[in-house]
C-alpha positions, 0 to 999 in steps of 0.5 A: 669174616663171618660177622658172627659173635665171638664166645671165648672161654677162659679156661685150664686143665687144673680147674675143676668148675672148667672140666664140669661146665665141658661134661655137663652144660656145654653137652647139653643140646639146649646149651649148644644151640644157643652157641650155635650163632657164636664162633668158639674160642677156647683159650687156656689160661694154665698159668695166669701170670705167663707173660703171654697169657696175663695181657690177654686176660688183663684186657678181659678182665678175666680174675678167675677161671672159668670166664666166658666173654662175648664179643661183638662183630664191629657193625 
């Protein structure tokens, strides 16, 4: 309903690069204001082979965490 970009990010409690990139990179004020345009999704991927989590990823083309993707609002 906002027509903005969505940034999803693909992460878990047990990745160590996913815990760093909150308590660095997404702290940093230059970082934030490049995400401020986007609507920000986290989605937790604890087990990637869930039954309610690997479609999600599959369709993603997430192999790995973390993972960010942008989608696009349809124009």
């Amino acid at each position: 309903t906002e027509n903005k970009p969505l940034f999803i990010d693909f992460w878990a409690s047990w990745c160590k690069n996913c815990s760093k990139m909150e308590k660095t990179t997404f702290l940093d004020s230059a970082v934030q204001q490049r995400l401020d345009p986007y609507i920000k999704l986290k989605f937790q991927a604890e087990d990637m082979t869930a039954p309610a989590i690997k479609p999600v990823l599959d369709q993603y083309g997430v192999i790995g965490l973390p993972t960010y993707v942008i989608l696009k609002p349809n124009e």
